[in-house]
C-alpha positions as CSV (number, residue, x, y, z in Angstrom):
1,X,-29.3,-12.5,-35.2
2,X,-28.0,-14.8,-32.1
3,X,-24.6,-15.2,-33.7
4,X,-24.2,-11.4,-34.0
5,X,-25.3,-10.8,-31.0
6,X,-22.8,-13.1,-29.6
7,X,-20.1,-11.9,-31.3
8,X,-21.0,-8.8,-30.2
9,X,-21.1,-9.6,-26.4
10,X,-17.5,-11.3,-27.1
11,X,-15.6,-8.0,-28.2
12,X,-17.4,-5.9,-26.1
13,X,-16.6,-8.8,-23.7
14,X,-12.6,-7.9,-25.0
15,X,-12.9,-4.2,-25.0
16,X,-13.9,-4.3,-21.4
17,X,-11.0,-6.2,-20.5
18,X,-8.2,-3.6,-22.2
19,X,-10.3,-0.4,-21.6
20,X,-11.9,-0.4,-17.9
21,X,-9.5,0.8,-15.2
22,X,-12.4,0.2,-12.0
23,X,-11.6,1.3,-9.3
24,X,-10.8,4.3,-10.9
25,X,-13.2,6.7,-12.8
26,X,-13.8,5.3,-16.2
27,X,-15.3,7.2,-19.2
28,X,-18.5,6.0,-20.7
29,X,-16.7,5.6,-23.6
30,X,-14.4,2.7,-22.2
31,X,-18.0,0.8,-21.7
32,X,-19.6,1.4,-24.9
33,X,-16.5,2.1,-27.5
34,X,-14.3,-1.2,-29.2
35,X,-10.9,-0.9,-28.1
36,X,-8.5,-0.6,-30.9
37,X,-5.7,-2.6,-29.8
38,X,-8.9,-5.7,-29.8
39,X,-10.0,-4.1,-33.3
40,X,-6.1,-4.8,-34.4
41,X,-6.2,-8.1,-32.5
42,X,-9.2,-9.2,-34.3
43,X,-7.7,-8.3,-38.2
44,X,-4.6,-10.5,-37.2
45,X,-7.0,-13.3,-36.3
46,X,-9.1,-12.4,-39.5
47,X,-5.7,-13.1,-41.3
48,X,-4.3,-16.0,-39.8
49,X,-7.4,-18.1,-38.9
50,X,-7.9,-20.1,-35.9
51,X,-5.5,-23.1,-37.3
52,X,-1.8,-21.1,-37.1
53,X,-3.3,-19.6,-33.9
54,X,-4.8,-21.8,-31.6
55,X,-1.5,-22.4,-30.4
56,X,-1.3,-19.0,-29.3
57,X,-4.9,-19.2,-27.8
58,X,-3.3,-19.5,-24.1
59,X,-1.1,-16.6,-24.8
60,X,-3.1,-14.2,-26.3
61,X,-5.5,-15.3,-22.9
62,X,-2.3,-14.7,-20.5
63,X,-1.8,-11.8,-21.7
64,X,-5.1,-10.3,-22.0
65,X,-5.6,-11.3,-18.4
66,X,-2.1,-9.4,-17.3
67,X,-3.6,-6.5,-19.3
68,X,-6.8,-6.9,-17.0
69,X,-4.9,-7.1,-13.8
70,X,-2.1,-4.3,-14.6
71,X,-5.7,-2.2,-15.6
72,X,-7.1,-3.0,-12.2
73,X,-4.2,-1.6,-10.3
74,X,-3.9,1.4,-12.7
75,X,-7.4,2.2,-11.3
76,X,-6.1,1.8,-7.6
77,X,-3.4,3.7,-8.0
78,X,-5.1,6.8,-10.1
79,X,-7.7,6.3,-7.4
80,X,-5.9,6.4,-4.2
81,X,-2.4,7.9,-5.3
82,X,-3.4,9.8,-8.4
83,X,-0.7,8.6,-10.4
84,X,-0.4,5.5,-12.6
85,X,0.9,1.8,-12.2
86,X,4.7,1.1,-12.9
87,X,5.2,-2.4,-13.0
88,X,9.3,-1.9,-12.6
89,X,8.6,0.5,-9.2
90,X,5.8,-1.0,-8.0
91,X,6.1,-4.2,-8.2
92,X,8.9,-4.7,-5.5
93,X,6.5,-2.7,-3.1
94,X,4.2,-5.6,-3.8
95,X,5.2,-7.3,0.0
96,X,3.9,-3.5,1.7
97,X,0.4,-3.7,-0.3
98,X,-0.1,-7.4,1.4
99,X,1.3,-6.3,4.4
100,X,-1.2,-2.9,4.1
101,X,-3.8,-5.6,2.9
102,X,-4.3,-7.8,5.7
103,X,-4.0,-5.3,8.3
104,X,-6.6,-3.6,6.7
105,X,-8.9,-6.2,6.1
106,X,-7.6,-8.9,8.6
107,X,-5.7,-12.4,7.8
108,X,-9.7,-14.1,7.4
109,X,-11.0,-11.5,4.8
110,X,-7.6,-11.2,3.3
111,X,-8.0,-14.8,2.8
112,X,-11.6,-14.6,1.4
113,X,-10.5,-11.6,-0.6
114,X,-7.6,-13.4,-2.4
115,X,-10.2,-16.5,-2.8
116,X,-12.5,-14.3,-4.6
117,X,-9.6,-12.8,-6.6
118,X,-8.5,-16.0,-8.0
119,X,-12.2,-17.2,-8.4
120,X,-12.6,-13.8,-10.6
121,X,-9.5,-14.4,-12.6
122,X,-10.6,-17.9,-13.1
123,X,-13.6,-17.1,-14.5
124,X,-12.0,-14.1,-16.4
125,X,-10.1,-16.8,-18.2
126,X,-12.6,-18.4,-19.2
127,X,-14.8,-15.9,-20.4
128,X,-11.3,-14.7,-22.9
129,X,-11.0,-18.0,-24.3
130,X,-15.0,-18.1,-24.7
131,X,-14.9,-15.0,-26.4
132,X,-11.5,-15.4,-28.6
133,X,-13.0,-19.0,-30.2
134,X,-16.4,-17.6,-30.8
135,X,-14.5,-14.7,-33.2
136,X,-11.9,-16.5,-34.5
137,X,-13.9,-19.1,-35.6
138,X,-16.4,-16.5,-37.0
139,X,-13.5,-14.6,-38.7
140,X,-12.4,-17.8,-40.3
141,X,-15.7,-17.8,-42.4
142,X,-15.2,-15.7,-45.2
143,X,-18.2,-13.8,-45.5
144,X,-17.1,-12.7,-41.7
145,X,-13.4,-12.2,-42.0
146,X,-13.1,-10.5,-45.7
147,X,-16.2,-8.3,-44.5
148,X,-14.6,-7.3,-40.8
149,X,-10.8,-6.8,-42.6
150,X,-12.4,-4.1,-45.6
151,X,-14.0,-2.5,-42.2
152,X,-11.4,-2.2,-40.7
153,X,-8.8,-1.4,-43.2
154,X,-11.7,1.6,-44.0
155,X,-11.9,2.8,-40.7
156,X,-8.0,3.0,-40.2
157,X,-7.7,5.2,-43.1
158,X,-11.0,7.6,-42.8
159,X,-12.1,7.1,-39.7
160,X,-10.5,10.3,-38.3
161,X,-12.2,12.3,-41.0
162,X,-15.6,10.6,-41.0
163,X,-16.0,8.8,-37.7
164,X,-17.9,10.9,-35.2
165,X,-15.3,11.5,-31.6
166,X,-15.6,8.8,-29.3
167,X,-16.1,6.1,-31.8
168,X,-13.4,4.0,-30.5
169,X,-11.7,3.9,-26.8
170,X,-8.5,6.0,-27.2
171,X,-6.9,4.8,-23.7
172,X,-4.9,2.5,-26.0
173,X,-2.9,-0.6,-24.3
174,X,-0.5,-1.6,-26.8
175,X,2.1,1.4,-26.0
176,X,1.8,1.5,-22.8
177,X,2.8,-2.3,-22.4
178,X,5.4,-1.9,-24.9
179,X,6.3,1.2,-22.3
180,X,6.5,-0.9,-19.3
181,X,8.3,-3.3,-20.9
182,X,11.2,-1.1,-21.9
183,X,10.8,-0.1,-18.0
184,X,11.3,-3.3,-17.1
185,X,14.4,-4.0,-18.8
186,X,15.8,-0.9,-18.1
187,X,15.7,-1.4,-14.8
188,X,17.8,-4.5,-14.8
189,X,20.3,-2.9,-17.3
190,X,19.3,-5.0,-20.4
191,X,17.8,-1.5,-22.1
192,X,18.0,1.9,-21.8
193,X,14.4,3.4,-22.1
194,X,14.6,6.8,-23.1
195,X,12.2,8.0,-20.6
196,X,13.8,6.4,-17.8
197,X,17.3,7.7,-19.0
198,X,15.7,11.4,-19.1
199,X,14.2,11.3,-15.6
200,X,17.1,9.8,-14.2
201,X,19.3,12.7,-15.7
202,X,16.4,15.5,-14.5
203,X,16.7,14.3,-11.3
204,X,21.1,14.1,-11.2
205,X,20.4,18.0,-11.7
206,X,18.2,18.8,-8.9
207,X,20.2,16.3,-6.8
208,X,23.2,18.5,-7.1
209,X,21.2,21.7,-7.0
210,X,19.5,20.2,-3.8
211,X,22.6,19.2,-2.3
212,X,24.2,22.7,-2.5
213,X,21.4,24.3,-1.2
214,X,21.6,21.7,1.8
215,X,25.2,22.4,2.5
216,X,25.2,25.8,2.4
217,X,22.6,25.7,4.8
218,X,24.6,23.6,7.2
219,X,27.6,25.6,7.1
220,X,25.5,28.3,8.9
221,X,25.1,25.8,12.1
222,X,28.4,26.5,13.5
223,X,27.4,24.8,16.6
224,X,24.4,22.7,18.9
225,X,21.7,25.3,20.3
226,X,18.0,24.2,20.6
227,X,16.6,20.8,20.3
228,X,15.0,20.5,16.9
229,X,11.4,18.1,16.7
230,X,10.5,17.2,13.4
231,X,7.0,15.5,13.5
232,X,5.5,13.7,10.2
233,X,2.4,13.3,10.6
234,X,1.2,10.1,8.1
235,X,-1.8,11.4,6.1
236,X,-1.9,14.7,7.4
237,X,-2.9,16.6,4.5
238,X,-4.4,20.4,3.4
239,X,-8.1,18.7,2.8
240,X,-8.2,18.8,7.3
241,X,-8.8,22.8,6.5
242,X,-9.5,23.2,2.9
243,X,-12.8,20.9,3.3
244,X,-15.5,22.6,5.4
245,X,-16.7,19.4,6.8
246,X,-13.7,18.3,8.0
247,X,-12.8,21.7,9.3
248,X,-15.8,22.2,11.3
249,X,-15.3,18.2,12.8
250,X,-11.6,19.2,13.6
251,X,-12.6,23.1,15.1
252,X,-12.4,21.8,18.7
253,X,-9.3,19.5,18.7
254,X,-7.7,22.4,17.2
255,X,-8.5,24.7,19.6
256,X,-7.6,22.5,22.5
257,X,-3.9,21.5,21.2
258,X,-3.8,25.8,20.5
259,X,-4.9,25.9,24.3
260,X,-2.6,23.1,25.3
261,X,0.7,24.4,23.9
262,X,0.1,28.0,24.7
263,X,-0.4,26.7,29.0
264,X,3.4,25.0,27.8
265,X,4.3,28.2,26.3
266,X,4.8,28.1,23.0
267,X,4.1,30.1,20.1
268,X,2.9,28.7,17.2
269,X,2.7,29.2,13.0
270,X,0.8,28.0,10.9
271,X,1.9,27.5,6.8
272,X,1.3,24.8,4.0
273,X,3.8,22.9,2.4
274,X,3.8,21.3,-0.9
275,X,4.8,17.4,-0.7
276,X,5.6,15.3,-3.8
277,X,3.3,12.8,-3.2
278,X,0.1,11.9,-2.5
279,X,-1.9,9.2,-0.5
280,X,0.8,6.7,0.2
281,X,4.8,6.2,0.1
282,X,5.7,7.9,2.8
283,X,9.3,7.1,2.3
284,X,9.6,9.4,-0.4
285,X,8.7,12.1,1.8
286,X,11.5,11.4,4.3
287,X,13.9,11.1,1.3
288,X,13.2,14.7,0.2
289,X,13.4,15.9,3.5
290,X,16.8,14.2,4.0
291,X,18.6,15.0,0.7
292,X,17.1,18.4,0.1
293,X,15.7,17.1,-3.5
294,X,12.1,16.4,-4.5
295,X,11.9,12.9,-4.8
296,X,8.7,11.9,-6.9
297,X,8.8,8.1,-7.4
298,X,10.3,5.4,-6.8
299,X,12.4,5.2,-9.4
300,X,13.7,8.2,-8.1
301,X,14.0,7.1,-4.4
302,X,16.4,3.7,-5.8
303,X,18.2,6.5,-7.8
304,X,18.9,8.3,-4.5
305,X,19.7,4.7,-3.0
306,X,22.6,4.3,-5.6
307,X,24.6,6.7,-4.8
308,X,25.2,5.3,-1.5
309,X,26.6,8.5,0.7
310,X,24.6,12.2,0.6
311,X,24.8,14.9,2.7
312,X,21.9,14.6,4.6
313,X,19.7,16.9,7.1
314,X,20.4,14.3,10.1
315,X,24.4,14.8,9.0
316,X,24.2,18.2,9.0
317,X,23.0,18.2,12.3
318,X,25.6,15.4,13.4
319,X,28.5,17.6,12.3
320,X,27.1,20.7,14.5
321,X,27.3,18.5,17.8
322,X,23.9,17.2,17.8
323,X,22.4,13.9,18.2
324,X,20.7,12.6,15.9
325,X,17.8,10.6,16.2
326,X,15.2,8.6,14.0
327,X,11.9,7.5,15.0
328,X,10.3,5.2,12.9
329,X,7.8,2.9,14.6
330,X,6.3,1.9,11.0
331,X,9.2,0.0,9.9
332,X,9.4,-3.5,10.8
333,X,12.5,-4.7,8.6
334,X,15.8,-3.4,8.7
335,X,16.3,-0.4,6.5
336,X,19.2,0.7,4.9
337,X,18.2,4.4,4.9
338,X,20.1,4.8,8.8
339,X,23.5,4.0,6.5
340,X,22.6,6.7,3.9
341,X,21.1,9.3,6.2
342,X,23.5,9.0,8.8
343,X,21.2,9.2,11.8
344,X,23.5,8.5,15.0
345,X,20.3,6.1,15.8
346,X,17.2,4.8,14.5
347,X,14.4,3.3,16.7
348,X,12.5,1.3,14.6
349,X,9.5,-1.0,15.3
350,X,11.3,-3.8,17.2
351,X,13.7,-1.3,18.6
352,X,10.7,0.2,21.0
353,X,10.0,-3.1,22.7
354,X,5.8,-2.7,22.1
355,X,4.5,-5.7,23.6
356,X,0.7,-4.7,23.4
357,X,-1.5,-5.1,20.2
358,X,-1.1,-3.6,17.1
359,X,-3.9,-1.3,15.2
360,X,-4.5,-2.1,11.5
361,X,-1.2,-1.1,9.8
362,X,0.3,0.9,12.8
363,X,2.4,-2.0,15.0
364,X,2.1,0.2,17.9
365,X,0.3,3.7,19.1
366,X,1.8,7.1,18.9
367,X,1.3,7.7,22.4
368,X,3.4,4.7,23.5
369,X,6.1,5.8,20.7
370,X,6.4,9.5,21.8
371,X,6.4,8.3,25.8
372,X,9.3,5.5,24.9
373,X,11.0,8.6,22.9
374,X,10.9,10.8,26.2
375,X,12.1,8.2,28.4
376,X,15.6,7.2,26.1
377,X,16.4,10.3,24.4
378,X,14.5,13.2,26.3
379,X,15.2,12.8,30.3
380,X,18.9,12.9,30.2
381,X,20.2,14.4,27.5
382,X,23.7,14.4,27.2
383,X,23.9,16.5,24.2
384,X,21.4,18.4,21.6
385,X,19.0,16.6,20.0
386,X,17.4,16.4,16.4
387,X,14.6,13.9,16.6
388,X,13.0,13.3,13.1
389,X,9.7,11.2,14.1
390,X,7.2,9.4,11.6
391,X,3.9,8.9,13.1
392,X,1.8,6.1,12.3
393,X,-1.5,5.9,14.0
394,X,-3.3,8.3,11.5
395,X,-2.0,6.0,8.8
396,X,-4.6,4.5,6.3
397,X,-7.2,2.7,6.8
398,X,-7.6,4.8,9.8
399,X,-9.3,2.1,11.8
400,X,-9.0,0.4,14.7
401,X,-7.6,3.7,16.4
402,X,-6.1,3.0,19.9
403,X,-7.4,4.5,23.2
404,X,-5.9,7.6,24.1
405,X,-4.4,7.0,28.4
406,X,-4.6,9.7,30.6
407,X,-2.0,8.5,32.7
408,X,1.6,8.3,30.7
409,X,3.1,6.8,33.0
410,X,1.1,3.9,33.1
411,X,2.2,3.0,29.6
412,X,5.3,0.6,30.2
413,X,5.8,-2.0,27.9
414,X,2.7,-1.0,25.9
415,X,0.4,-4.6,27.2
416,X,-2.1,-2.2,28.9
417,X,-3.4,-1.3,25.3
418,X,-4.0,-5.9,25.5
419,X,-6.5,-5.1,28.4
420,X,-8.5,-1.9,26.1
421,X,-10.6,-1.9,23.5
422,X,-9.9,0.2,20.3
423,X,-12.2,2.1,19.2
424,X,-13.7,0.7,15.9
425,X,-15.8,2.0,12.8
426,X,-18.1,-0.7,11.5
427,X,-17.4,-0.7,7.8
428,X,-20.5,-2.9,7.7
429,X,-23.0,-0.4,9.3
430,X,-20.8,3.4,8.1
431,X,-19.6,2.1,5.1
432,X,-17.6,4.2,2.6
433,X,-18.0,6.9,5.8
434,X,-16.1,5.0,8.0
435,X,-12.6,5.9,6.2
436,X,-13.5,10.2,6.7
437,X,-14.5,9.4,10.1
438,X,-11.9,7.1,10.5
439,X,-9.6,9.8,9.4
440,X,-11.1,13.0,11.7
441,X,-10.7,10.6,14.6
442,X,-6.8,9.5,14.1
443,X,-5.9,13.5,13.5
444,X,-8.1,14.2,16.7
445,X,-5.9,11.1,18.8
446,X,-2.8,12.6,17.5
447,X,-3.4,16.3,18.2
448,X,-4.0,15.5,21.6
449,X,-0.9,13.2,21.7
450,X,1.0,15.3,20.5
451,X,0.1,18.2,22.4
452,X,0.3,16.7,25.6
453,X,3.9,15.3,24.7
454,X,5.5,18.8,23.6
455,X,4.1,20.3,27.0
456,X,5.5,17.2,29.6
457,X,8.4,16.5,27.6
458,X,9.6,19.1,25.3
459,X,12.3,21.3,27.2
460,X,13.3,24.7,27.0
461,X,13.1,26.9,23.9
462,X,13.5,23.7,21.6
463,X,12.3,24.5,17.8
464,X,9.5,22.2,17.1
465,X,8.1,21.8,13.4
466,X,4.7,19.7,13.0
467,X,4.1,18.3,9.0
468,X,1.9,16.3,7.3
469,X,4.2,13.7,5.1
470,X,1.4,13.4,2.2
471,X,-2.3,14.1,1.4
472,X,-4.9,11.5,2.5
473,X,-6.1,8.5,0.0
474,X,-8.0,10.3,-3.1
475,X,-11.6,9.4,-1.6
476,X,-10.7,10.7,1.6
477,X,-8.8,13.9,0.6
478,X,-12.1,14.5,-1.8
479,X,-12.4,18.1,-3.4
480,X,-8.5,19.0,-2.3
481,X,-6.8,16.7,-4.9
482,X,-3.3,19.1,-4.0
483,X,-0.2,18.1,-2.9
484,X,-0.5,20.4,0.0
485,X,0.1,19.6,3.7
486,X,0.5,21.8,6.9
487,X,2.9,22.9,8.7
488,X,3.3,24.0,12.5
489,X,6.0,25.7,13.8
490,X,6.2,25.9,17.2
491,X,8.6,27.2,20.2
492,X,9.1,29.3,23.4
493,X,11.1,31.4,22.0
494,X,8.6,33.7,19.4
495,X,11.1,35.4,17.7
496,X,12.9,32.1,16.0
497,X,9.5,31.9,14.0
498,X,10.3,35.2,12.3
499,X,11.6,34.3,9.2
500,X,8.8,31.6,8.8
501,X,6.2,34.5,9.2
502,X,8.1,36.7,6.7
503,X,7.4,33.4,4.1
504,X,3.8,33.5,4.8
505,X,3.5,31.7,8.0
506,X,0.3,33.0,10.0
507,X,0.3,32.8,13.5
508,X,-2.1,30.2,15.1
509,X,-3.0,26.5,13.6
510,X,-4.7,27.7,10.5
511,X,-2.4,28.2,7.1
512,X,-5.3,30.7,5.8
513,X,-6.1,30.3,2.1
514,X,-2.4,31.6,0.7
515,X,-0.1,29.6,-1.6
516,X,2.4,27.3,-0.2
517,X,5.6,29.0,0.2
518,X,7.9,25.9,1.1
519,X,8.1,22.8,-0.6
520,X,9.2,19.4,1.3
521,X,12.6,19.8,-0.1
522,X,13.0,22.9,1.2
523,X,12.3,22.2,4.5
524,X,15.8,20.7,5.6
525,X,17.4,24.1,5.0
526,X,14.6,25.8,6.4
527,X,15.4,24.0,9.8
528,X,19.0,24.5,9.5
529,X,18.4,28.0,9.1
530,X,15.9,28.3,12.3
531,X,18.2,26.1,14.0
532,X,21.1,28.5,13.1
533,X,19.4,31.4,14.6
534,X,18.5,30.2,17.6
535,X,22.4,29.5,18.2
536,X,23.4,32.9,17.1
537,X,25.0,31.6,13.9
């Protein structure tokens, strides 16, 4: 009875290790079910015995630990990003979730955390090794391994007519590794995964119908008018109106920017969007925007990055007399996406000169960015202006926040924000509340940011289009799992928001309960339309 019971702990102890995908939601059956890639594992040790194997004994551990780890960040990923692991995409990103990591959790418990990690793995080891002796030397005994092989053999050919559903975990391993392996491969050109080779051609189509629709749009902006604002807000997604919670939290911020930009004069619209991501990867986002095609992945995005030249929103605008401008205080290493796009400039992180503190993954606050903006590109302007701009200070984990200043002015090289405490959510006291009220708070700081910039700073009748880049993490977005984000359109002069209203666009800062009429690829020649009619073209 002991020995079955212990062999009975050690594949369950297996099963666990292939099936469970924490932190994502797993089925019951991944708990209670045997896994059939172990069941498979198990006949081949049945067959062999331990003597041709135990030379393999530290591979078949090695690789049932990778299959552990590569299941741990399929569960972060279907968790946060609703979508699944790719080790050939997602591994190079690897330096951004460290980076995301320790801002997060700061360099101490990032240290402690990785600790622990290698303290679990550790012990994960040893448990696999445990667990692969105690059943092969079992299955080595013939009244064990002939038994469990005529099981098995019985269940593979009548199981599906006798066993009752759910008898066995169906999330099987095996193809999927052999998927990512042909991913892996293909990516460095030594195969050509049929998958990869189908995406890759799905998305050569809508790169050229993208690009068509993009220079068609262009050739209508026969000349500068109106300065064009295009804010990205990180994380700003449909959940803010769709939830009520969050809607009734966010009621008075949104009626004081309404208040705030109606003093400046504007008139604002108010539609959803739908983005092609969501939770994270923000860069995708700006890719779409830029090339006029829906970039999904980031297999996609290093497709995009092959081709080297594209027509591009930010060209588009170059070649009608305006200047350009990027505004990316989130990037801290040199990007190669100022090349591609074209921008005529691109102030990234170092490029601001920040000399205060930084806040979790944001190097610097909004505030500071959009004031440093205003002072280089908005007091003199020589020239029209596009200004694409990607906001980082609602960006995940949503705490520390910065202080908001009253006085702009006073902002100068940023040190002030040394000499202020941020405002902080004790994880420790709020817990899994303190990323939603994490979240209100950094959409409340940037509302009123960003309504007092457009009425000190924003001149004339200059079109100004407000958009979430992506839905919030999974647990934060909660019930509104879309890919929905809103969009504000804003300017002095009412009538330019006339063919936004004729798509659906409702006047004020709620998108109402319709159907997104734009997607994030169209939105490049949606603002070289607007921008076309405001300068008669």
């Amino acid at each position: 009875m002991k020995q079955a019971v212990q062999l009975l702990a050690a594949g369950l102890a297996l099963s666990w290790c292939v099936n469970v995908r924490l932190p994502a939601a797993t089925p019951v059956s991944a708990w209670l079910s045997p896994s059939a890639d172990i069941a498979v594992l198990l006949a081949v040790l049945a067959l062999f015995g331990p003597g041709k194997l135990r030379v393999w004994s530290w591979l078949c551990c090695a690789t049932l630990l990778s299959v552990r780890v590569a299941r741990i960040a399929d569960g972060v990923c279907e968790r946060y990003l609703d979508r699944r692991f790719h080790l050939a995409v997602d591994l190079p990103l690897l330096p951004e979730f460290v980076r995301l990591a320790i801002s997060t959790l700061g360099p101490l418990r990032f240290a402690l955390a990785l600790s622990t990690l290698a303290l679990g793995l550790a012990l994960l080891w040893w448990v696999l090794r445990e667990s692969l002796q105690l059943l092969t030397h079992a299955l080595a005994e013939p009244r064990f391994g002939d038994h469990y092989l005529i099981a098995a053999g019985a269940l593979a050919l009548l199981g599906p007519y006798v066993a009752p559903s759910g008898s066995f975990y169906t999330g099987y391993v095996t193809p999927r590794v052999l998927g990512e392996l042909e991913q892996w491969l293909t990516a460095r050109g030594w195969f050509d995964d049929p998958a990869r080779a189908e995406q890759r051609k799905q998305f050569e189509q809508r790169f050229s119908v993208g690009q068509q629709q993009l220079s068609e749009a262009a050739k209508r902006l026969q000349g500068p008018g109106v300065d064009v604002h295009l804010l990205l807000v990180e994380a700003y997604g449909r959940t803010v109106q769709s939830t009520p919670l969050y809607a009734q939290q966010l009621a008075p911020s949104y009626q004081a920017f309404a208040d705030q930009i109606a003093a400046a004069g504007f008139s604002v619209c108010t539609s959803f969007v739908r983005a092609t991501i969501l939770g994270g990867s923000s860069w995708l986002t700006h890719a779409t925007i830029q090339s006029g095609v829906a970039v999904y992945d980031q297999f996609e995005f290093e497709v995009l990055l092959e081709r080297g030249q594209l027509s591009s929103l930010a060209q588009s605008f170059r070649q009608a007399g305006y200047r350009s401008v990027s505004v990316k205080p989130g990037t801290t290493r040199t990007s190669p996406l100022l090349r591609i796009y074209g921008f005529d400039t691109e102030y990234t992180a170092n490029d601001l000169d920040y000399r205060g503190r930084r806040y979790a993954w944001a190097p610097m606050p909004d505030q500071f960015v959009l004031q440093r903006i205003a002072e280089r590109e908005l007091q003199n302007p020589v020239q029209p202006l596009f200004l694409e701009y990607a906001l980082v200070s609602s960006h995940f984990p949503f705490n520390p926040r910065p202080p908001y200043i009253d006085d702009w002015n006073s902002l100068g090289d940023g040190s002030v924000f040394n000499r202020m405490p941020a405002l902080d959510y004790d994880t420790d006291e709020v817990g899994v509340f303190a990323y939603p009220l994490g979240y209100l708070d950094s959409l409340r700081y940037e509302l009123r940011v960003i309504g007092t910039f457009l009425g000190e700073h924003v001149r004339d009748d200059a079109l100004v289009i407000i958009v979430g880049d992506h839905q919030p993490v999974g647990p934060v977005a909660g019930g509104d799992q879309s890919r929905y984000t809103p969009l504000h359109a804003l300017t002095r002069r009412a009538a330019l928001l006339d063919p936004l209203r004729a798509r659906g666009c409702v006047p004020g800062m709620h998108g109402g309960n319709s159907e997104p009429q734009l997607t994030m690829e169209d939105l490049g020649a949606t603002l070289l339309m607007l921008a076309s009619q405001a300068s008669g073209g």
